[in-house]
DOSE-344509 format. One line per 3 residues: number of its first residue (from 1); for each residue x, z, y of C-alpha. Coordinates in steps of 0.001 Angstrom, whole numbers. Layout:
% DOSE-344509
NUM	X,Z,Y  ...
***
This chain:
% DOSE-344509
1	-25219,61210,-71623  -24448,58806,-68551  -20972,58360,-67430
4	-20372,60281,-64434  -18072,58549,-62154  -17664,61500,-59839
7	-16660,64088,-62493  -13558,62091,-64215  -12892,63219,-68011
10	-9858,64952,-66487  -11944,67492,-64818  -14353,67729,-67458
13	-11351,68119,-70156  -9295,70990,-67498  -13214,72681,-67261
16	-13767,72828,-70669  -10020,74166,-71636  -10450,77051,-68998
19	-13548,78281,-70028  -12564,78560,-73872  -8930,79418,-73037
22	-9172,81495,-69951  -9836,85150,-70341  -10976,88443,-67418
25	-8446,89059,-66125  -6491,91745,-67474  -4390,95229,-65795
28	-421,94009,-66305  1311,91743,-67600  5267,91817,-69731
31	8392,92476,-67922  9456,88620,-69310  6441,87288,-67882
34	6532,88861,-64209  10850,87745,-64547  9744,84178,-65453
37	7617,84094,-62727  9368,85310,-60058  12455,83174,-60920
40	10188,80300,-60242  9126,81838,-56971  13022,82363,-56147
43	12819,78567,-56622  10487,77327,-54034  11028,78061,-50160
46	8533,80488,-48823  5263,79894,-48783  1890,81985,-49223
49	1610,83031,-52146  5319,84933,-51470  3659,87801,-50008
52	817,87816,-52440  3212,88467,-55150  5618,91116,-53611
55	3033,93449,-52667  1974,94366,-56105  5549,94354,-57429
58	4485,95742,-60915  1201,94442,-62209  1702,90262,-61705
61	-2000,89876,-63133  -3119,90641,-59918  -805,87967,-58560
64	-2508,85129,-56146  -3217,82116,-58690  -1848,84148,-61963
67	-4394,84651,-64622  -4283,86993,-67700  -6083,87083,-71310
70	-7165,90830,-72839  -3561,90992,-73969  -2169,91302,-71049
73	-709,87580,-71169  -385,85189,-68784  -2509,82252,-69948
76	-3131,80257,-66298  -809,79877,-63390  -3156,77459,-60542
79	-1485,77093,-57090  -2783,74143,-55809  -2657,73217,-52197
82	-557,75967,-51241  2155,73681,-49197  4552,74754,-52243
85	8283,72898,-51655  11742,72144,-53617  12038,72462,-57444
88	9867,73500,-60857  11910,76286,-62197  12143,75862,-66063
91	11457,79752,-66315  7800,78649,-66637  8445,77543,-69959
94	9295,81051,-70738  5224,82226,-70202  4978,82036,-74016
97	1061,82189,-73460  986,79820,-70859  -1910,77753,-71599
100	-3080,76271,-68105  -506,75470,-64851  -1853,73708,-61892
103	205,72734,-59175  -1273,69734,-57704  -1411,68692,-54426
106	1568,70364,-52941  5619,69318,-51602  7182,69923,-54918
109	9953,67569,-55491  12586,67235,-58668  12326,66144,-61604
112	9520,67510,-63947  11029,70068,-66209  11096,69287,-70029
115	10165,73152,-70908  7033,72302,-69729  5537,69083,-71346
118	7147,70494,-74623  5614,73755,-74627  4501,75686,-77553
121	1355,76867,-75234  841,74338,-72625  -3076,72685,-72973
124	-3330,71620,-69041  -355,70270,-67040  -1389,69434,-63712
127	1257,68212,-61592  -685,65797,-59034  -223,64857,-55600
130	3687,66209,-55312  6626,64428,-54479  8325,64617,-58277
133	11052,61916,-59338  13033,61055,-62455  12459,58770,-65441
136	9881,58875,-68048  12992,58871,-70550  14128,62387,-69469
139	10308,63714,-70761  11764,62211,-73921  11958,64787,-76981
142	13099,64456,-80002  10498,67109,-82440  8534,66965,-85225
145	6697,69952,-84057  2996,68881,-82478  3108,69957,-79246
148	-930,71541,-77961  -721,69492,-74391  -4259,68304,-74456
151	-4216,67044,-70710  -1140,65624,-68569  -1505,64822,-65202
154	1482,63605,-63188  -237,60972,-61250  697,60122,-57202
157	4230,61169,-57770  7493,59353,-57515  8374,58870,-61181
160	10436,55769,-62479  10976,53975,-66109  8781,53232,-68429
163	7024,54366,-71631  8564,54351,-74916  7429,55453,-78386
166	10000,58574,-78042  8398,59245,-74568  5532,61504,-76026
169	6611,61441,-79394  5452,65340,-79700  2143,64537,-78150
172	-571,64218,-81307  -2804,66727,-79740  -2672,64748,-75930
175	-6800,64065,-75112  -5958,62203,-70926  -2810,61604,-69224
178	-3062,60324,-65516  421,58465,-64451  -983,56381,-61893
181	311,55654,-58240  3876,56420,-59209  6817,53374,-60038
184	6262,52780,-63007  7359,50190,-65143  7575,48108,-68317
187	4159,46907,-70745  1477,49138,-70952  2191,51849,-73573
190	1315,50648,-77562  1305,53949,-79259  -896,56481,-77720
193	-4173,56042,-79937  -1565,55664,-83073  169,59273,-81845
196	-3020,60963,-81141  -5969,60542,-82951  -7939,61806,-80287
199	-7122,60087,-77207  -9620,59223,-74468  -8255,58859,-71493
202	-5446,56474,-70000  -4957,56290,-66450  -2138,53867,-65086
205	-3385,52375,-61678  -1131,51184,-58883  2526,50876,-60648
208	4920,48263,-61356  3123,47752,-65012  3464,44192,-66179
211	3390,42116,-69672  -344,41452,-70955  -2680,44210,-72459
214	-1707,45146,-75884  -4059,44581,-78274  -3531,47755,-79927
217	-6147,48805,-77315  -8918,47931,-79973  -7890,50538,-82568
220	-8420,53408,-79891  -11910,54294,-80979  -12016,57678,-79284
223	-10750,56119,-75745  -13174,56054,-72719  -11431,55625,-69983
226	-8585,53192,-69291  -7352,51998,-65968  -4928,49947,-65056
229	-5887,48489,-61625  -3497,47491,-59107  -619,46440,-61804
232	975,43059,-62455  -449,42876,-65406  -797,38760,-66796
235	-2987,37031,-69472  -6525,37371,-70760  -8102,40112,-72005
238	-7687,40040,-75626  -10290,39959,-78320  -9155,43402,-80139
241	-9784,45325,-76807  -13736,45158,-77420  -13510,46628,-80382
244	-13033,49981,-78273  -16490,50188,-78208  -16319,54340,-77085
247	-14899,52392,-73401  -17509,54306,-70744  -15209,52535,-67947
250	-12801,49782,-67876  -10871,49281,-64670  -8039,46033,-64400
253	-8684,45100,-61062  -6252,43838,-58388  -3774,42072,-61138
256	-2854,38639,-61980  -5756,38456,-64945  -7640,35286,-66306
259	-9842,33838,-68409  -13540,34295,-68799  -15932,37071,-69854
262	-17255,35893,-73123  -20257,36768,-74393  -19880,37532,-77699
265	-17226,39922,-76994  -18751,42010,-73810  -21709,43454,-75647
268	-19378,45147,-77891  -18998,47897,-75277  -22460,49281,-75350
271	-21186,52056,-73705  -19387,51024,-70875  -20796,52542,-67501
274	-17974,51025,-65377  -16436,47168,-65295  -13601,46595,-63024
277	-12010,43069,-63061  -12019,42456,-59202  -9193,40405,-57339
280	-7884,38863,-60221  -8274,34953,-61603  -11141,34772,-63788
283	-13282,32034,-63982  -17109,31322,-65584  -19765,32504,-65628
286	-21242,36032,-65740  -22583,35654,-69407  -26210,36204,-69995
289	-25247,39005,-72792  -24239,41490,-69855  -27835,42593,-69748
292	-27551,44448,-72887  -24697,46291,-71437  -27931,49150,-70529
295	-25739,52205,-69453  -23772,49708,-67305  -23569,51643,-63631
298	-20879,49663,-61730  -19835,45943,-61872  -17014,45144,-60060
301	-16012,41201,-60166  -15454,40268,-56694  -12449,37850,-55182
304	-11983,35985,-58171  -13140,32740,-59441  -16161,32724,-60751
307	-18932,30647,-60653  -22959,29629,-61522  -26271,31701,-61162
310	-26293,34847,-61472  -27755,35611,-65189  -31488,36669,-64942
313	-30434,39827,-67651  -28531,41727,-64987  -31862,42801,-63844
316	-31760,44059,-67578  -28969,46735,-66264  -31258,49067,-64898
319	-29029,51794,-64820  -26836,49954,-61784  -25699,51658,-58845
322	-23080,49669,-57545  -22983,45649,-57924  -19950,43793,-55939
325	-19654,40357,-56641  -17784,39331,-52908  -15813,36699,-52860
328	-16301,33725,-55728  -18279,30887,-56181  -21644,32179,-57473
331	-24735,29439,-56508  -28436,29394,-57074  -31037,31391,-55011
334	-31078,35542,-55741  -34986,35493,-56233  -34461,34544,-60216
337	-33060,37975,-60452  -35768,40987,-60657  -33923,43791,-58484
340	-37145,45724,-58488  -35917,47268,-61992  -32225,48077,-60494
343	-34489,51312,-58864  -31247,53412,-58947  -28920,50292,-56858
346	-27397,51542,-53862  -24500,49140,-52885  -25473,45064,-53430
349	-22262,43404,-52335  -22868,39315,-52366  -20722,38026,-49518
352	-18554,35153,-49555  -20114,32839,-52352  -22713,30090,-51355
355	-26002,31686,-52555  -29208,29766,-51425  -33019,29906,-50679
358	-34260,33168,-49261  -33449,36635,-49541  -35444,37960,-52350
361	-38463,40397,-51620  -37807,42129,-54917  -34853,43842,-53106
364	-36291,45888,-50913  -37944,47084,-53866  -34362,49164,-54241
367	-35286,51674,-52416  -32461,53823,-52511  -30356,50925,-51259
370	-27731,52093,-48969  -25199,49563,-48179  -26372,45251,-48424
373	-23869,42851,-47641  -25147,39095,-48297  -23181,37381,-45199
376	-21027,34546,-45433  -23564,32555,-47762  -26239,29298,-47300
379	-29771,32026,-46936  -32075,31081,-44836  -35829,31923,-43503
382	-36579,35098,-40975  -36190,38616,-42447  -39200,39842,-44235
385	-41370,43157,-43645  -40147,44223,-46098  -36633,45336,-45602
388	-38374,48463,-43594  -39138,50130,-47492  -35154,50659,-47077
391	-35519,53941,-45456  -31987,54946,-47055  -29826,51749,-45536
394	-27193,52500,-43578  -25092,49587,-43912  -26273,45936,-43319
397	-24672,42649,-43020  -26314,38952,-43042  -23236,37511,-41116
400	-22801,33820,-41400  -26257,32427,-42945  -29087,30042,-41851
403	-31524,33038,-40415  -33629,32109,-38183  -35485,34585,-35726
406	-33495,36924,-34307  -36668,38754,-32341  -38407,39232,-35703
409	-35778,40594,-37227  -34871,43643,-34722  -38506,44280,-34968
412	-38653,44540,-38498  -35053,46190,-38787  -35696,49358,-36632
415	-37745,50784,-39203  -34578,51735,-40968  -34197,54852,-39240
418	-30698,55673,-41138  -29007,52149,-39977  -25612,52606,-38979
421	-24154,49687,-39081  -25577,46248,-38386  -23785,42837,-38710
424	-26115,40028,-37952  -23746,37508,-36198  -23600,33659,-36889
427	-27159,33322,-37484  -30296,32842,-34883  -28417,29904,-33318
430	-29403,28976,-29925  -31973,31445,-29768  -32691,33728,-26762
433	-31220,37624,-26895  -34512,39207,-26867  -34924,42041,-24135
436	-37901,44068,-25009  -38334,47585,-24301  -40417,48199,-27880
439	-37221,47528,-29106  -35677,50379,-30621  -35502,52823,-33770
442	-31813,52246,-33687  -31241,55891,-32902  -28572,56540,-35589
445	-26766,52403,-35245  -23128,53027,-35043  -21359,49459,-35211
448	-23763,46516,-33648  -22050,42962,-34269  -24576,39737,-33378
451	-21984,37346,-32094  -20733,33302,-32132  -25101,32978,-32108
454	-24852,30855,-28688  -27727,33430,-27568  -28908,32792,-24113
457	-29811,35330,-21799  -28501,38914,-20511  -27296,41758,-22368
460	-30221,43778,-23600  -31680,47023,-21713  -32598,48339,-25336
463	-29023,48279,-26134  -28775,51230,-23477  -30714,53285,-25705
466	-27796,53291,-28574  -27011,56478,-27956  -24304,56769,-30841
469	-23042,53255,-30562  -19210,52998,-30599  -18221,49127,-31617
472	-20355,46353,-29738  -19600,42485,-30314  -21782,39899,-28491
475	-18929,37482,-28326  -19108,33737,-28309  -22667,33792,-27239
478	-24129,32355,-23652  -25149,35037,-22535  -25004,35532,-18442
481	-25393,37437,-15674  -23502,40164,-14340  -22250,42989,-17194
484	-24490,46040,-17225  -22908,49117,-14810  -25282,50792,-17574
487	-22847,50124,-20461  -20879,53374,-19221  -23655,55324,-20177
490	-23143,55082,-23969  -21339,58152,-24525  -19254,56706,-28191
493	-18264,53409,-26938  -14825,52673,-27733  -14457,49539,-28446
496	-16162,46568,-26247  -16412,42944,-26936  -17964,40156,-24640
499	-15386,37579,-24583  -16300,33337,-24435  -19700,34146,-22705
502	-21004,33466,-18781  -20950,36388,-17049  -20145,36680,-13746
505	-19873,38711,-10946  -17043,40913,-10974  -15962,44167,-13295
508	-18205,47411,-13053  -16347,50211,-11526  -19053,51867,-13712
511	-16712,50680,-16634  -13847,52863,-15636  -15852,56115,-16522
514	-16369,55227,-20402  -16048,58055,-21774  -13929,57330,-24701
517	-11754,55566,-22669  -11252,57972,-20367  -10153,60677,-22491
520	-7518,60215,-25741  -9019,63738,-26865  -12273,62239,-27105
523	-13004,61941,-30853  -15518,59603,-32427  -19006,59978,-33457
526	-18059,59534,-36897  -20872,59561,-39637  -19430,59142,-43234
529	-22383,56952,-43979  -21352,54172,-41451  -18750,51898,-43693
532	-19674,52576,-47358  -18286,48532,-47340  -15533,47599,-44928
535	-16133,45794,-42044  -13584,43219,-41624  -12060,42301,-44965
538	-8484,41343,-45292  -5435,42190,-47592  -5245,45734,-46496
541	-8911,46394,-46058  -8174,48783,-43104  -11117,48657,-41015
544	-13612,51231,-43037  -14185,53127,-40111  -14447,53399,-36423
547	-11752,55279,-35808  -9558,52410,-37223  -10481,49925,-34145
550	-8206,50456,-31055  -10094,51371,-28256  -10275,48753,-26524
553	-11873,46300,-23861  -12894,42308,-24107  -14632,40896,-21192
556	-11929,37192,-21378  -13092,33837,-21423  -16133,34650,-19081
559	-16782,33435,-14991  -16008,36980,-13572  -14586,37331,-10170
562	-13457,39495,-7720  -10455,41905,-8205  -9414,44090,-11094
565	-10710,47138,-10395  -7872,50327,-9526  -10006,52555,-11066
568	-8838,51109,-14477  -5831,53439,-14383  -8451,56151,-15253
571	-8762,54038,-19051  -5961,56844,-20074  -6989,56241,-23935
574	-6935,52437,-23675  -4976,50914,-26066  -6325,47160,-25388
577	-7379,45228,-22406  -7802,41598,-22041  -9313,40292,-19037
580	-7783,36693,-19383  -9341,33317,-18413  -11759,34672,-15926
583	-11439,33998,-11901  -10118,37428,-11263  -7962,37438,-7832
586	-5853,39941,-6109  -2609,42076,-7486  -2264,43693,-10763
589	-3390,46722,-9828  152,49479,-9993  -2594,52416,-11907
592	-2283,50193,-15021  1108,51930,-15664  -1382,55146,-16335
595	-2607,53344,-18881  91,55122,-20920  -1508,54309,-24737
598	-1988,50928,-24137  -620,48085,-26927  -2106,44651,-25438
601	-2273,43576,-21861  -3633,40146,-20976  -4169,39378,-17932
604	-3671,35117,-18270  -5455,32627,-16794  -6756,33743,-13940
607	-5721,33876,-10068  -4091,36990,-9478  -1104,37236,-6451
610	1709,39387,-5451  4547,41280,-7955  4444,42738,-11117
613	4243,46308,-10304  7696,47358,-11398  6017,50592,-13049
616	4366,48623,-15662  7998,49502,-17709  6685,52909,-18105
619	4131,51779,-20771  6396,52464,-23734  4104,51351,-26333
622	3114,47828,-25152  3888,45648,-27738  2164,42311,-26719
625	1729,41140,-22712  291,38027,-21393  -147,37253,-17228
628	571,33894,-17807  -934,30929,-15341  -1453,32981,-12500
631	295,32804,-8977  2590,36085,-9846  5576,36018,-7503
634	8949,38348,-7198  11358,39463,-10276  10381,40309,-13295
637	10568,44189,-14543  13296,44733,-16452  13168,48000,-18276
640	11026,49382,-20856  9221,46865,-23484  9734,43639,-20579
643	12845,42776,-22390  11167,42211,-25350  8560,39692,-24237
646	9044,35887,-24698  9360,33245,-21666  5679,32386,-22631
649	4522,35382,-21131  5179,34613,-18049  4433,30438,-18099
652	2315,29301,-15058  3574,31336,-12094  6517,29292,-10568
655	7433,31868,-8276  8062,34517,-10754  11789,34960,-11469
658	14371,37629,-13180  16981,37912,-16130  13919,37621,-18549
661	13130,34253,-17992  16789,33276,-17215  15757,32384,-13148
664	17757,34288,-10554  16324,36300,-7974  18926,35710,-5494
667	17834,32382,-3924  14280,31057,-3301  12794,28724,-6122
670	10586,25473,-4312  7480,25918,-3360  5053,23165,-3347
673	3254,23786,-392  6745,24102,2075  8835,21973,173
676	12102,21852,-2005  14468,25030,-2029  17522,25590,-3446
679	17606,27620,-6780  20003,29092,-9164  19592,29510,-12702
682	21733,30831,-15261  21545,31344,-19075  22007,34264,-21359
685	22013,33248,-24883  21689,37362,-25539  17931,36971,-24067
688	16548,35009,-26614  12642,34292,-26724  11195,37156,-28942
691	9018,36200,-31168  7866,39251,-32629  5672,39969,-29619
694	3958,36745,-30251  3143,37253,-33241  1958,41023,-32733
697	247,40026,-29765  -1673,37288,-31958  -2463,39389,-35039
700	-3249,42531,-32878  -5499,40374,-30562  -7015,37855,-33392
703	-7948,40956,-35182  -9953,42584,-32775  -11916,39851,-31681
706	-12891,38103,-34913  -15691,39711,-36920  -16193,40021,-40860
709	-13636,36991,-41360  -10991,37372,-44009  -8757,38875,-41620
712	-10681,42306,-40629  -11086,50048,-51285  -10600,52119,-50957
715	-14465,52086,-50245  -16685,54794,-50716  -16887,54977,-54442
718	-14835,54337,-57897
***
């Protein structure tokens, strides 16, 4: 049987323990029972299942979540998701038949009661998703008596310490326990597989683990699961752990691990479905002996430090579904590997290594290929034909390569009907931004990114046919001409990006009516499909959808004129505008204060006159302003977030003045065209440049505008 990564040997073990251990329901229940259970109800605050319980005051196996054997005992108690709050009463310990207790995913907090893990019943503890505290010591128990618990989850919790061999001394029977995302400490436990005969499952991702993995590991030869990503785990890998050879996933990414995979040692785990090493410091080679690894599904190595060709044998793997190698050194062209026997591949991830030649037509033999990433590489040649046999792609990025072509390759692209995403920038250099009405196909394209290509020509009338488009970049391209009134047509568009281009002409009133902008109830055409890989990588990995880009407007560093339109006070949902280092004249426009969601304001660079509207200090959540190098004049607001700003914000208009930039208002400041005037300035060491809007205003700004760079997991998937 294949590995299922979406049905976790916890679910399968909790399945399999209710359907042997779980009875019809039967008429009543003891008077100790329906005590025991109401005395843990008198211990939460009141919730739903309150009422549920009260109204049938006699018979609690009718009770909401309370299940009975033929005997009239209470064998199951499953509440999950039922907002319960405050304590576990210990009275549950008192069920004698208690067999099953579920209370995952709710507000619990306290400690985890002892009458529980050490019951004389208990087979399923589920205590998941709550907001429980206390030390692993206080589970501590000092029995010889074999305790039944089978399955113990108390993973994303709040628990503290760390294990010790009196921890689950009791446990022989224990099958899985799931501790991660807690605070956990210490070396990975050395006693499980010596306690319990029988144990399969080890789950210890994102704690406070460190040390190096314990050898012991290799003596375990009933375990299938073990995962400790996201640790601070040290070393290599040790030679005994391959003698696990019943490991169907193995999952240590995101620590501090090295070494190499070696070849001897990795066939050993002919069962393995799963390999997770990412983000950690291995070097080598990917050793040719992985293709006999044939029930491997998933092969996670990226963002370490690996390097060579990819071995010819991974085509071997023809059970892969997921291969993510992002971020090494890997070299050698992708055609020596056969991915027309990888028929069940749907997520190649090969960005960020230095992979040459052209891309390999044995790809688009993967036909159930959903998500392609090869950007940030040395490929070259136009796109082929046949990329259209990937009817099921939805995800697509070639940023940063050699192609050439860029006409071709819309041609050939909008046969993928289910393309929602589409990152083509850095490629097709000096080309011309083809603008062809048989252009199209693109009905379903949700993020379009073809920018820093130094395309000539105009922004493209098929582009007006993107009816579900919400993130454009054409940035850092020549493109010219006056921006499209046309633009406000696309009913998704939240987030716009034309900066370092030649357009002139001045802003489209058109603009103002965006609908997304408009409107902060708008919501987003979301499509779960669009960002199975994230779009900008960095070390949080935020940007997986479109709802995670500000909505926001780029039209700086181009030659447009004229005023800034009033109308922009109807942006309401705007959280981002930069119109800098254009030829924009006039005032700052006093309906920008409407703009009541907006974060970044720059407005440098240009030519614009008169005061600061003084209302501007109404926009309570700007956390980054720029109208430097304009001809600004008057004082300086000081309420709201205009304290806050540094002297840099303001550079380049003489005539500005006010306590923020330590220049008085009172008296006149020389002006160059009548001649010298006397000033007065005073100091205020209290108003000291604040840097913190510099550097939000940089990060907040840098982020927007760059594209797939190592600034911008979870990802769909294990």
């Amino acid at each position: 049987m294949k590995y299922n990564s979406r049905l976790p040997l916890p679910v399968l073990a909790v399945a399999l323990v209710l359907l042997v251990s779980l009875a019809i329901p039967a008429s009543s229940c003891t008077e100790q029972e329906k005590t025991s259970l109401l005395q843990f109800l008198a211990g939460l605050s009141q919730d739903s299942i309150a009422k549920s319980w009260q109204e049938d005051s006699i018979d609690c196996c009718k009770w909401e979540g309370v299940t009975c054997n033929e005997n009239k005992t209470v064998v199951g108690v499953s509440l999950p998701f039922r907002g319960l709050e405050r304590r576990i009463a210990p009275s549950l310990g008192n069920l004698t038949g208690l067999q099953h207790l579920n209370l995952s995913y709710n507000s619990l907090s306290g400690g985890l009661p002892l009458e529980l893990v050490s019951s004389r019943s208990m087979v399923v503890l589920d205590v998941s998703f709550n907001q429980l505290s206390g030390d692993l010591h206080e589970l501590s128990y000092s029995t010889s008596v074999q305790w039944p618990l089978q399955v113990l989850n108390i993973s994303s919790n709040l628990f503290t310490g760390q294990f010790t061999s009196t921890t689950w001394k009791g446990m022989q029977n224990l099958i899985a326990l799931n501790a991660s995302n807690n605070s956990l400490t210490g070396q990975i436990p050395s006693h499980f597989c010596n306690i319990s005969p029988s144990f399969a499952l080890l789950e210890l991702s994102y704690n406070k683990i460190s040390g190096s993995i314990p050898s012991w590991i290799g003596n375990c030869s009933m375990l299938r699961v073990l995962k400790a990503d996201h640790n601070n785990l040290s070393g290599t890998l040790p030679d005994e752990l391959f003698n696990a050879t019943s490991l169907e996933r193995l999952s240590f990414s995101s620590n501090g691990l090295q070494g190499i995979l070696d070849r001897e040692h990795i066939v050993k785990l002919s069962n393995l479905a799963i390999l997770e090493l990412g983000e950690n410091e291995f070097t080598g080679k990917i050793p040719d002996s992985i293709g006999q690894l044939r029930r491997l599904q998933e092969l996670h190595l990226a963002r370490n430090n690996m390097y060579g060709e990819l071995p010819s044998t991974l085509s071997n793997c023809t059970d892969l579904i997921m291969i993510n190698l992002r971020n090494n050194s890997f070299t050698g062209e992708l055609v020596k590997i056969n991915f027309s026997n990888l028929e069940n591949l749907k997520t190649l991830y090969l960005a960020w290594n230095n992979f040459n030649g052209t891309i390999p037509e044995s790809i688009y033999s993967c036909i159930k290929l959903t998500a392609l990433r090869l950007s940030y590489n040395n490929l070259h040649g136009q796109l082929s034909n046949g990329i259209g046999n990937l009817k099921s792609l939805s995800f697509l990025s070639l940023t940063y390569n050699n192609l050439i072509d860029i006409t071709g390759a819309l041609h050939v692209l909008n046969g993928s009907k289910n393309l929602s995403t589409l990152l083509i920038g850095l490629n097709f250099m000096n080309e011309t931004m083809p603008d062809e009405d048989n252009i199209d196909g693109f009905e379903n394209l949700h993020f379009l990114a073809i920018e820093e290509c130094q395309l000539s020509g105009t922004i493209p009338l098929w582009i007006s046919k993107l009816a579900n488009l919400e993130v454009l970049f054409l940035n850092g391209n020549q493109l010219s001409g006056p921006i499209p009134t046309w633009i406000y047509t696309l009913n998704y568009l939240l987030y716009l990006d034309l900066p370092n281009n030649n357009f002139t002409g001045e802003i489209p009133k058109e603009l103002m009516n965006m609908p997304m902008l408009t409107s902060d109830k708008t919501a987003a055409n979301l499509d779960p499909r669009i960002f199975e890989l994230t779009v900008y990588e960095g070390p949080s990995d935020q940007y997986c959808t479109c709802i995670a880009f500000p909505k926001a407007l780029y039209l700086n560093g181009n030659k447009i004129t004229g005023e800034i339109p009033v109308e922009i006070g109807q942006l309401k949902a705007l959280q981002s505008l930069d119109v800098s280092h254009n030829n924009l004249k006039g005032p700052i426009p006093q309906s920008i204060s409407n703009l009541t969601n907006l974060q970044v304001l720059d407005l440098s660079n240009n030519n614009l006159t008169g005061e600061i509207p003084a209302a501007l200090d109404n926009l309570s959540f700007l956390s980054a302003l720029n109208i430097s190098n304009n001809n600004l004049e008057g004082p300086i607001p000081t309420g709201g977030q205009f304290s806050t700003f540094p002297n840099s914000s303001f550079d380049g208009n003489p005539r500005l003045c006010g306590r923020v930039i330590n220049k008085n208002c009172g008296l006149a400041e020389a002006d160059p065209a009548v001649g010298p005037a006397v000033s007065v300035v005073y100091t205020d060491k209290s108003w000291d440049n604040k840097v913190i809007a510099v550097v939000a205003f940089i990060v907040f700004v840098g982020v927007g505008v760059i594209y797939d760079h190592m600034v911008l997991s979870r990802y769909f998937g294990g």
